[in-house]
C-alpha positions as CSV (number, residue, x, y, z in Angstrom):
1,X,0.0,0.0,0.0
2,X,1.5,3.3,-1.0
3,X,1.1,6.2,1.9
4,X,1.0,9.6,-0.2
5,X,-2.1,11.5,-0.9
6,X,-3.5,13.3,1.8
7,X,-7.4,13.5,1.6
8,X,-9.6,15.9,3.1
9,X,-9.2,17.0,6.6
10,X,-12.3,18.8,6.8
11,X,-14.8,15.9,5.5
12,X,-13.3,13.5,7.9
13,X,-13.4,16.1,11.0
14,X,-17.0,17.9,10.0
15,X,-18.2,19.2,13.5
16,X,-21.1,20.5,14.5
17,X,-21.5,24.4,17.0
18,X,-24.7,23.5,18.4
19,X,-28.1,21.5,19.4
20,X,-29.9,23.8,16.7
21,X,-27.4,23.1,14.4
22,X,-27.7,19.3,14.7
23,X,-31.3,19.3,14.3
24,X,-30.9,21.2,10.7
25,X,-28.4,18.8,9.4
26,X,-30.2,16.0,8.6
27,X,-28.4,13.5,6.7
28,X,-29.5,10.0,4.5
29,X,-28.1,6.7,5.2
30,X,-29.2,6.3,1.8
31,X,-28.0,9.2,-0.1
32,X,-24.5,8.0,1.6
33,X,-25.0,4.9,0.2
34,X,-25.8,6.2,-3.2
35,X,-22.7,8.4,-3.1
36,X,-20.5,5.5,-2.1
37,X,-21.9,2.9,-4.5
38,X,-20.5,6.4,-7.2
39,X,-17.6,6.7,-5.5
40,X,-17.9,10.0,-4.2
41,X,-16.4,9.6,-1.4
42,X,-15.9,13.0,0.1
43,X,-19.8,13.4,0.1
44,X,-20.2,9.8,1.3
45,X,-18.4,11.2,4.6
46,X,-20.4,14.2,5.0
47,X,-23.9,12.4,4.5
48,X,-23.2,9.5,6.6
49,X,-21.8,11.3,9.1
50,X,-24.9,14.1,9.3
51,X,-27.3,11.2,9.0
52,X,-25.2,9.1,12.4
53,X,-25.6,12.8,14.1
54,X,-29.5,13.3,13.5
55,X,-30.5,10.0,14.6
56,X,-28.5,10.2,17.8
57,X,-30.2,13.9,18.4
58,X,-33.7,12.5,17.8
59,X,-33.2,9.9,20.3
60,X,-31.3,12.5,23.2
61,X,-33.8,15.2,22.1
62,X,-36.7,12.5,23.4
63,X,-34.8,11.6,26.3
64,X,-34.7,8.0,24.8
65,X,-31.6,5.9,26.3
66,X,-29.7,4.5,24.7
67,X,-28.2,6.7,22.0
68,X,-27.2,4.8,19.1
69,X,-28.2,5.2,15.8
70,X,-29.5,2.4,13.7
71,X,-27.8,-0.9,12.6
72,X,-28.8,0.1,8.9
73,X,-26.9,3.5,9.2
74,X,-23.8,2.4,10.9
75,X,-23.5,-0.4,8.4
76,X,-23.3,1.9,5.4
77,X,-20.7,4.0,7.8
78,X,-18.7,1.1,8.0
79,X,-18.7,0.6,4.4
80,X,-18.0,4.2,3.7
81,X,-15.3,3.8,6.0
82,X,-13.7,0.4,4.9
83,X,-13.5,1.8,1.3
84,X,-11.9,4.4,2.5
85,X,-9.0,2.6,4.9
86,X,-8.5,0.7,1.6
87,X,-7.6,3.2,-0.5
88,X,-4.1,2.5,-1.8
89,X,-3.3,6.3,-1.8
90,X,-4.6,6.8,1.5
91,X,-1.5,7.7,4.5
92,X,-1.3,5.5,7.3
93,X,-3.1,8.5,9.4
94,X,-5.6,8.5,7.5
95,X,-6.1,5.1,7.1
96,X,-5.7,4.7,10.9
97,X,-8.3,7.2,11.5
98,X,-10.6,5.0,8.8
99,X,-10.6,2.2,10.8
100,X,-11.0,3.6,13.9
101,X,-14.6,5.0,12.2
102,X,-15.0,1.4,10.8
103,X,-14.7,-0.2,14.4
104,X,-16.7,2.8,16.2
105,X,-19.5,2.0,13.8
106,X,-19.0,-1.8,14.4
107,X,-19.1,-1.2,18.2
108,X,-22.2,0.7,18.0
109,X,-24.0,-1.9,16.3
110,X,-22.8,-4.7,18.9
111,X,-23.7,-2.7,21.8
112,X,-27.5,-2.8,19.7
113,X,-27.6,-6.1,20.4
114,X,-26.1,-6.4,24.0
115,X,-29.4,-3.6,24.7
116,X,-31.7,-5.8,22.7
117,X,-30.7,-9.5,22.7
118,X,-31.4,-9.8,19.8
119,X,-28.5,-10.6,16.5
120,X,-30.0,-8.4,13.8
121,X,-29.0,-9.7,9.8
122,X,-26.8,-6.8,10.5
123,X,-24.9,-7.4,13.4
124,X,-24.9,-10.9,12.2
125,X,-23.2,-9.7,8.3
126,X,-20.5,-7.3,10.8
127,X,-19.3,-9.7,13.4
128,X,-20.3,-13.4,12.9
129,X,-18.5,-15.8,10.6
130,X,-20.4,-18.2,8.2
131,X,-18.3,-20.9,7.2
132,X,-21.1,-23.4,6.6
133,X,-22.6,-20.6,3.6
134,X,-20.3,-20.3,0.5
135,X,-20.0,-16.0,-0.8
136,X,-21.5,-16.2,-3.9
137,X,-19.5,-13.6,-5.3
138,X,-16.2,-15.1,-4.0
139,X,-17.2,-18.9,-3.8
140,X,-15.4,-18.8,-0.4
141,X,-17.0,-19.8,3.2
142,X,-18.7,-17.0,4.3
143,X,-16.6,-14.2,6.6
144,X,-18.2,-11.5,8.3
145,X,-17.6,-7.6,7.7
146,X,-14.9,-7.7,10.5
147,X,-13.0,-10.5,9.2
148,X,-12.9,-9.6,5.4
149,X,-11.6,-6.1,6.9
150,X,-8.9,-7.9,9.0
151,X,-7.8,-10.1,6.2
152,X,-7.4,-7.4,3.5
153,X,-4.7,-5.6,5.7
154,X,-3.2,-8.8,6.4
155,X,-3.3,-9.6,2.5
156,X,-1.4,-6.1,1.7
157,X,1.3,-7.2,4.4
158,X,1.7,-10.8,2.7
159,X,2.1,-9.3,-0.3
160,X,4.6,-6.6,1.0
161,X,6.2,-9.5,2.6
162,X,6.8,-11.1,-0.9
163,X,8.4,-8.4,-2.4
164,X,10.5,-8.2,1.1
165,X,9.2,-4.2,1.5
166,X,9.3,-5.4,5.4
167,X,8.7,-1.9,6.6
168,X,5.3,-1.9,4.3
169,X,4.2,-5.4,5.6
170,X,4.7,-4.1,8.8
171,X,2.6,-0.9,8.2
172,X,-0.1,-3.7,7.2
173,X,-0.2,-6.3,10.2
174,X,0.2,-3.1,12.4
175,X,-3.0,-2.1,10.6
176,X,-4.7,-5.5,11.0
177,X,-3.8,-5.6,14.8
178,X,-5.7,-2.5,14.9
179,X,-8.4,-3.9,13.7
180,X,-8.2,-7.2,15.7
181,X,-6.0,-8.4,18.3
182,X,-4.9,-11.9,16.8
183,X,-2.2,-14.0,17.0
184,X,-1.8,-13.8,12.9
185,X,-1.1,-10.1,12.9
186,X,0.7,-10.2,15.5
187,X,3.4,-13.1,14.6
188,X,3.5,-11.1,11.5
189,X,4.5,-8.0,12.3
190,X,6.8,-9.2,14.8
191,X,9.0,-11.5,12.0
192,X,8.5,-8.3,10.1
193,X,10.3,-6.2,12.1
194,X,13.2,-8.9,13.0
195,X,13.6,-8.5,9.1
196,X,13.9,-4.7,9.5
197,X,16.4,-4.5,12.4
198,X,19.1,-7.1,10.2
199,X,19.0,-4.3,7.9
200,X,19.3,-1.5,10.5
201,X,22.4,0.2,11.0
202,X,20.9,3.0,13.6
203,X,21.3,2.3,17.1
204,X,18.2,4.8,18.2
205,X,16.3,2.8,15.3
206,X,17.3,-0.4,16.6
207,X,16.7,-0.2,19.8
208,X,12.9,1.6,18.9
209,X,12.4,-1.9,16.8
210,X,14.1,-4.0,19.7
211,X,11.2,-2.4,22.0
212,X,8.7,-3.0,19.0
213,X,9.5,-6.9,19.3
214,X,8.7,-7.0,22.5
215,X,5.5,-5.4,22.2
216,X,4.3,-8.0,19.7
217,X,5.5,-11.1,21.6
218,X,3.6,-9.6,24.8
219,X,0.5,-9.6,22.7
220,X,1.1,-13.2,21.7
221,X,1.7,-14.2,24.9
222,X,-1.9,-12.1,26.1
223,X,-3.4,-14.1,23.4
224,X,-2.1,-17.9,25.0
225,X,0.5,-17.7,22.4
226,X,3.5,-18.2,24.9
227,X,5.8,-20.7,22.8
228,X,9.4,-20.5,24.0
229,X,11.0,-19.1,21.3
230,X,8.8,-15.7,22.0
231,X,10.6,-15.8,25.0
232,X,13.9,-16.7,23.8
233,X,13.5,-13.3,21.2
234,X,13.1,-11.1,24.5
235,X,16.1,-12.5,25.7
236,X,17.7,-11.8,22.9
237,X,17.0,-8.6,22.5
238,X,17.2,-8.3,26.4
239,X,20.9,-8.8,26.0
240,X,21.7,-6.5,23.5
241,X,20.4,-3.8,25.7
242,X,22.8,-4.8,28.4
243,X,25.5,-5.8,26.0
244,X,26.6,-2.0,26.1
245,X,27.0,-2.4,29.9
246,X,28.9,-5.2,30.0
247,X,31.3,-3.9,27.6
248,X,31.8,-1.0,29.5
249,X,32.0,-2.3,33.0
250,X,35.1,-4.6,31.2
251,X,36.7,-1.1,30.1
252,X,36.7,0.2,33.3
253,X,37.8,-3.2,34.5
254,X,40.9,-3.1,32.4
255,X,41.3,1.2,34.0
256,X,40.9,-1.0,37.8
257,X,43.5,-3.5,37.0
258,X,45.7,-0.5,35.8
259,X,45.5,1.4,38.5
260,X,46.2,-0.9,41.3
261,X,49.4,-2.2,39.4
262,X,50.5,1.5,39.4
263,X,49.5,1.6,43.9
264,X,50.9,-1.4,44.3
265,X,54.2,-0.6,42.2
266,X,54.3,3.1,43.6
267,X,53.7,2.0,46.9
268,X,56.6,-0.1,47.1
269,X,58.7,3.1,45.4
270,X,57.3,5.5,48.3
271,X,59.1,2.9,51.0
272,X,62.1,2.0,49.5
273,X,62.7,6.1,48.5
274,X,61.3,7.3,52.0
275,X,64.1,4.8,54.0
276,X,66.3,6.1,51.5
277,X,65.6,9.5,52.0
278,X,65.6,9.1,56.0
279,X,69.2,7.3,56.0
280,X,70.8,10.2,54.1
281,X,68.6,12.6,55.8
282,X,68.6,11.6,59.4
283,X,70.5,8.3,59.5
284,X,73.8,6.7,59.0
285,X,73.8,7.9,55.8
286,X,73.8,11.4,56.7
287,X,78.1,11.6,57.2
288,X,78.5,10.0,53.9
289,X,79.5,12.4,50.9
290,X,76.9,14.0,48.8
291,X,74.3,13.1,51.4
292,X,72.1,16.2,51.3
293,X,72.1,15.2,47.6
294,X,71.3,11.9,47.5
295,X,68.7,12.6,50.8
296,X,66.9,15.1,47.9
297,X,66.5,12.9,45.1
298,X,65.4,10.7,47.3
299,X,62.7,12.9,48.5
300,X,61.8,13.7,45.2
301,X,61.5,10.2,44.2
302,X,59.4,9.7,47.1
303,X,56.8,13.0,46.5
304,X,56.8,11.6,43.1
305,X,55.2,8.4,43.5
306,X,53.4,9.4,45.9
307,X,51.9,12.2,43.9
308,X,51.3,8.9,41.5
309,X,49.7,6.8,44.5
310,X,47.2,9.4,44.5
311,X,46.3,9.9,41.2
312,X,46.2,5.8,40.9
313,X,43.8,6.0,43.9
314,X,41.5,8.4,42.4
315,X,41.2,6.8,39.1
316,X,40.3,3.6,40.8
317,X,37.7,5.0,43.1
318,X,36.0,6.9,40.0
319,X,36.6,3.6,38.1
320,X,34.9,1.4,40.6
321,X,32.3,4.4,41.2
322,X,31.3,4.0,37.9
323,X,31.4,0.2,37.9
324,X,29.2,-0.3,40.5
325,X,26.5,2.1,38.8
326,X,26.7,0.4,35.5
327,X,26.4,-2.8,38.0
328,X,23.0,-1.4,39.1
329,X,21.9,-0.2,35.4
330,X,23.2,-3.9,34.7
331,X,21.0,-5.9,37.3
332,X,17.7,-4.1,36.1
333,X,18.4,-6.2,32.9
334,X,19.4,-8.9,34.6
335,X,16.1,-9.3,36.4
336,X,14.2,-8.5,33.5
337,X,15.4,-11.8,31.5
338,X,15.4,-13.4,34.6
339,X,11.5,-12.9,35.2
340,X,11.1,-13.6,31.3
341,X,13.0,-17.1,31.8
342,X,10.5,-17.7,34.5
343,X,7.3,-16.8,33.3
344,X,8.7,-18.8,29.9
345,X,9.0,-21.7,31.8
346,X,6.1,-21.9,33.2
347,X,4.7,-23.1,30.1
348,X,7.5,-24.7,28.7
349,X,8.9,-26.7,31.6
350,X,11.2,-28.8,29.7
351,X,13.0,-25.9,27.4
352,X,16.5,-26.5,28.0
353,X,17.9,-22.9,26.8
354,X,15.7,-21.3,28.9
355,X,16.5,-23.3,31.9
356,X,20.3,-22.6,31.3
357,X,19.5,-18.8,31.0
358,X,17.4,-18.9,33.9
359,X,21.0,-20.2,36.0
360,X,22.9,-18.3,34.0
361,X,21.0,-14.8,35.0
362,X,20.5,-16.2,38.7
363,X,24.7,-16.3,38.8
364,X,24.9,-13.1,37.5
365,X,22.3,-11.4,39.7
366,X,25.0,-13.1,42.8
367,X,22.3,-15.7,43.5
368,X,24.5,-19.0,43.7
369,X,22.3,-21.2,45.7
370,X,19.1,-20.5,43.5
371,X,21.4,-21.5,40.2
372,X,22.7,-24.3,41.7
373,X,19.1,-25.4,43.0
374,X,17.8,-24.9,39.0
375,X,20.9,-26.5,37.7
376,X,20.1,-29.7,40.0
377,X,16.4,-29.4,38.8
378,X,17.6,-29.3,35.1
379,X,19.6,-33.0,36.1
380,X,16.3,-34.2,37.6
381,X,14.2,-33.9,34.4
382,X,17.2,-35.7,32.2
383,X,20.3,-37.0,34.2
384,X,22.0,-37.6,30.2
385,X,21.7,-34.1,29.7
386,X,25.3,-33.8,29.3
387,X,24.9,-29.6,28.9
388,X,22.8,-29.3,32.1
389,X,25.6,-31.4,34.1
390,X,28.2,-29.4,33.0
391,X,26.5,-26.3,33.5
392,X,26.0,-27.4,37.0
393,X,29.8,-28.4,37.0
394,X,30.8,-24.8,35.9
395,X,28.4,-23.2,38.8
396,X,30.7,-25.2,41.0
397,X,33.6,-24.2,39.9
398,X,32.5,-20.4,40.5
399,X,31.7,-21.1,43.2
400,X,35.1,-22.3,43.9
401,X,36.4,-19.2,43.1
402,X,33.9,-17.0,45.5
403,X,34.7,-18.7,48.4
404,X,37.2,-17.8,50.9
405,X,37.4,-20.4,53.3
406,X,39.2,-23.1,53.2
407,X,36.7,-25.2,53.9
408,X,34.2,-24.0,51.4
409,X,36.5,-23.9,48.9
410,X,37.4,-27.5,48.9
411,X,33.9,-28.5,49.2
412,X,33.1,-26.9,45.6
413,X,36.0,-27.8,44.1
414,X,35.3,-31.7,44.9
415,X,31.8,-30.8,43.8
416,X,33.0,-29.4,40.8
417,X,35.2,-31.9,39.8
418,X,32.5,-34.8,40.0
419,X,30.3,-33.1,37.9
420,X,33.1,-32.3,35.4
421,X,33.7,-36.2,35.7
422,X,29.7,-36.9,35.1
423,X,29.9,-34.7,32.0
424,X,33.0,-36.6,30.5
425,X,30.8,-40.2,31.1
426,X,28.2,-38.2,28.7
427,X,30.8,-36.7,26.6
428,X,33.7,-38.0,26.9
429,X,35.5,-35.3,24.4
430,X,33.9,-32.2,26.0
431,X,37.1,-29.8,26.0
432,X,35.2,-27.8,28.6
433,X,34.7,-30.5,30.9
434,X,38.7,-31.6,30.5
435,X,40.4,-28.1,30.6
436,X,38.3,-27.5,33.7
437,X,39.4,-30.9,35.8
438,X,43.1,-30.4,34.6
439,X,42.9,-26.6,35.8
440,X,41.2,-27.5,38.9
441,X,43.5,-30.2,39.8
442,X,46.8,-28.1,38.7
443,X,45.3,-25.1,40.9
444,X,45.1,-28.0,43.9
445,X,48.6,-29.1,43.2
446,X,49.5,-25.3,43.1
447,X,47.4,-24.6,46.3
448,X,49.6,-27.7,48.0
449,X,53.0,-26.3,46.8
450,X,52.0,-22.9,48.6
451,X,51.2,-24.2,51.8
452,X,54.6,-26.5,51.5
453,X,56.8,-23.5,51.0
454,X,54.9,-21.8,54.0
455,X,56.2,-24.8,56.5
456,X,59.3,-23.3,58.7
457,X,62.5,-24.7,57.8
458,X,66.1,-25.2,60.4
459,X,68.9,-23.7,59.1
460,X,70.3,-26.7,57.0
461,X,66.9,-26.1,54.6
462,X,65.0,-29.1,55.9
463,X,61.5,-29.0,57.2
464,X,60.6,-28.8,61.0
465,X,57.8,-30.9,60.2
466,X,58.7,-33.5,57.8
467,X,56.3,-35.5,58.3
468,X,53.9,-32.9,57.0
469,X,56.0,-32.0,54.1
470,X,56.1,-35.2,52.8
471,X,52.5,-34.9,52.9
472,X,52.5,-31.9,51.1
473,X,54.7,-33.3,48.7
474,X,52.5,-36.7,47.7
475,X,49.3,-34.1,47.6
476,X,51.0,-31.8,45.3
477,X,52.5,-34.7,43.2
478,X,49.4,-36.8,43.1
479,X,47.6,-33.6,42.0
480,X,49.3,-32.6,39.1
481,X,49.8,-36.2,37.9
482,X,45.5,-36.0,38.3
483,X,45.6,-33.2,35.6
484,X,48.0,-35.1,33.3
485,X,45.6,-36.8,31.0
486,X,42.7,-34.6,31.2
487,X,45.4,-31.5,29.7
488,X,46.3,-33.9,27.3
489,X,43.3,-34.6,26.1
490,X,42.1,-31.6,26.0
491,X,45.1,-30.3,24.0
492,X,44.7,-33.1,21.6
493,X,40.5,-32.6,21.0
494,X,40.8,-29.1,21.1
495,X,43.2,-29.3,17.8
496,X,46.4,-28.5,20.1
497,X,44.9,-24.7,20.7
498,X,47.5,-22.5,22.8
499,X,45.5,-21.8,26.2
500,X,45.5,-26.0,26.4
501,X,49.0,-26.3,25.7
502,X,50.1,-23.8,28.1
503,X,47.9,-25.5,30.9
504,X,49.6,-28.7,30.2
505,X,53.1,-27.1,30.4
506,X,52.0,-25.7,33.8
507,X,51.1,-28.9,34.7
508,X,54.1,-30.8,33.1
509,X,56.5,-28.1,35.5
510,X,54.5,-29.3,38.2
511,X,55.1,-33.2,37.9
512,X,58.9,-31.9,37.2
513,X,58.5,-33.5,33.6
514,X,61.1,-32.3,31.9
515,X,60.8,-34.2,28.7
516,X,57.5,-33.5,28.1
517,X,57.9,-29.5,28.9
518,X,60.5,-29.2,26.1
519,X,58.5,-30.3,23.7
520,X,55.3,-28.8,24.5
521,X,57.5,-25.4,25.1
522,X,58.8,-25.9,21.5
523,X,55.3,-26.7,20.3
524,X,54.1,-23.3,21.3
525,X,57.4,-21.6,20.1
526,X,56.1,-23.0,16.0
527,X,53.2,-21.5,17.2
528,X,54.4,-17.5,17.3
């Protein structure tokens, strides 16, 4: 349909000043008719609307309740009115404000019948479907006024559609959905306007379609339509609006990192320069030639990184200022595709991607125990469900990595490494699964190697405790000799990528293979 020609204002909008004025415009539903039926459409409007006012002041000037004109005369303003919304040089105001006539007419006769009881031929032509009478002038079932009205906007958007003119179809089944809310329409426009945004380049246009989507799939799902992948497109979109976020709270990241490196390297420069600066200043250094010298560069060495301390330290505490408010902005999209997982679910229990979002979005909303708890239900429903163990494997491991007791951490690493184990006995060449048990055992070894160098030594270099020690020492050994063939296999499913090989040279270092760590070292090395 082609939005260009602009029709006239004033015949759509005719008003009235007064009650005397109404009484002398009397208008003919059938002198609109006649006008329509020539095509004359400007008069059409003005007669039918005259003739709707004068039968509506008759009935208020006689106190009569309610006021509604007749079936006969809002029929042929609905007619006037489709012809008119179907006009292929018609805008899409115009068009919108035709239909709106169409459906006030409509209304008026259905509220006729809820006063009377009573399904006149015309209500029954407007709003009741047929199928058991053929047209005769189509040969098709029989479809009432409404439907035939619906379907020709849907028609113009199918054929729009064909052509792939996706912003016309979506005019169209926006056009349809305001003349019923259907699940037809509704799918429609909203594949429509997926079409659009892959050819969208504009972020503020992208993100008005984005919001557009969503619309249409919460009118499918108010219409029982609530099939999980409506629910997986407003995650995806979901994401893209956090995406943004994320990739800025990693910036800032990168600007934390950066500045505690330059406290924690200053730092050390402020000591070292300050005892430097005291021993020429006030020390034994102070009789030694060139002290008052050497005491000033000092000092200035010292000023200097403190003056580099403190810039450091206010760069990280804007950095982290802004972190944690982009962690807020962050959560509210967090939450949202975390209530869309759950209200998804509810009608599609057994969607696997939704359940993993659902953990995954419980993780990063900080709630552990309610991921684990949906991981563990996701095991229930299929126990072969290799990506649901591992998923639960993974929520382990971070949770390794969030603990801080001893205690705790040991816990979720042995819980982590027997679901790791599970998901190898359902896939055995899950490179996940194997890089993850190799790093969690080499971290173990590496954990037991720190706690060995911690043990007090005598003088000669030999343990106090040696009986611990050698403890130590099996733990650590038996360890890394743990992560052996998981690294290797790993390295050898995973097509010998570089992150796997350097675990296993780790690893290797750890078991004090020296064999192995040449020629893994020299593997990498080819690699550069």
């Amino acid at each position: 349909m082609k939005f260009t020609k602009i029709l006239a204002a004033a015949a759509l909008t005719a008003a009235v000043s007064s009650t005397a004025a109404l009484a002398q415009e009397k208008g003919s539903a059938s002198k609109a008719a006649a006008y329509l039926t020539k095509g004359e459409m400007t008069e059409a409007q003005a007669e039918i609307n005259k003739a709707v006012t004068y039968e509506k002041f008759k009935l208020s000037s006689k106190g009569k309740s309610p006021v509604i004109a007749k079936d006969k005369t809002l029929d042929i303003k609905g007619d006037i009115y489709t012809k008119l919304a179907q006009d292929k040089e018609a805008s899409t105001e115009e068009v919108t404000v035709a239909i709106d006539s169409v459906l006030s007419a409509y209304n008026e006769i259905k509220s006729n019948k809820e006063v009377t009881g009573k399904e006149t031929p015309v209500y029954k032509a407007i709003w009741v479907d047929q199928p058991d009478q053929i047209d005769p002038i189509t040969m098709q079932p029989k479809l009432s006024k409404i439907s035939n009205f619906y379907n020709f906007f849907i028609n113009e958007g199918a054929l729009a559609w064909q052509e792939e003119e996706f912003k016309n179809a979506k005019e169209e089944f926006d056009l349809a959905l305001r003349v019923k809310t259907d699940t037809t329409a509704a799918q429609n426009a909203l594949y429509a306007t997926i079409n659009i945004l892959n050819d969208t380049d504009d972020d503020a246009e992208i993100k008005a379609l984005q919001d557009e989507v969503v619309k249409y799939a919460k009118v499918l799902f108010s219409l029982g339509m609530n099939d999980a992948v409506y629910y997986k497109q407003l995650l995806y979109y979901a994401s893209q609006g956090v995406s943004d976020i994320e990739g800025s709270i990693d910036e800032l990241g990168y600007e934390v990192r950066e500045a505690e490196n330059t406290i924690e390297r200053s730092s050390k420069t402020v000591e070292s320069s300050k005892e430097r600066y005291e021993y020429y200043a006030t020390g034994g250094g102070r009789r030694t030639s060139n002290s008052s010298t050497r005491a000033k560069q000092a000092k200035a060495e010292m000023e200097e990184a403190q003056a580099e301390v403190a810039a450091a330290q206010t760069k990280l505490d804007e950095a982290n200022k802004k972190i944690d408010a982009l962690k807020l902005e962050a959560n509210k999209f967090y939450q949202e595709s975390l209530d869309i997982c759950i209200e998804g679910l509810k009608y599609n229990a057994d969607d696997a991607d939704l359940s993993r979002s659902m953990i995954i979005y419980y993780l990063k909303l900080d709630k552990m125990d309610e991921a684990i708890a949906s991981a563990k239900a996701n095991i229930a429903k299929d126990p072969k469900d290799a990506a649901a163990v591992l998923l639960l494997a993974q929520l382990y491991d971070q949770a390794t990595d969030m603990s801080e007791e001893a205690d705790h951490k040991q816990k979720y690493t042995d819980l982590a490494i027997g679901e790791y184990k599970k998901a190898l006995e359902l896939d055995s060449e899950n490179t996940t699964a194997l890089y993850s048990l190799a790093r969690l055992y080499y971290n173990q070894s590496v954990a037991y190697n720190a706690q060995l160098q911690e043990l007090p030594t005598k003088g000669t270099g030999q343990y106090i405790d040696a009986a611990k020690a050698k403890e130590l020492e099996t733990a650590k050994k038996e360890s890394a000799d743990k992560a052996v063939p998981y690294a290797k296999k790993a390295a050898e499913v995973g097509n010998d990528e570089p992150k796997y090989l350097q675990l296993l040279l780790k690893i290797y270092y750890q078991t004090g293979d020296q064999e192995n760590m040449k020629k893994i070292d020299e593997k990498l090395s080819s690699m550069e």
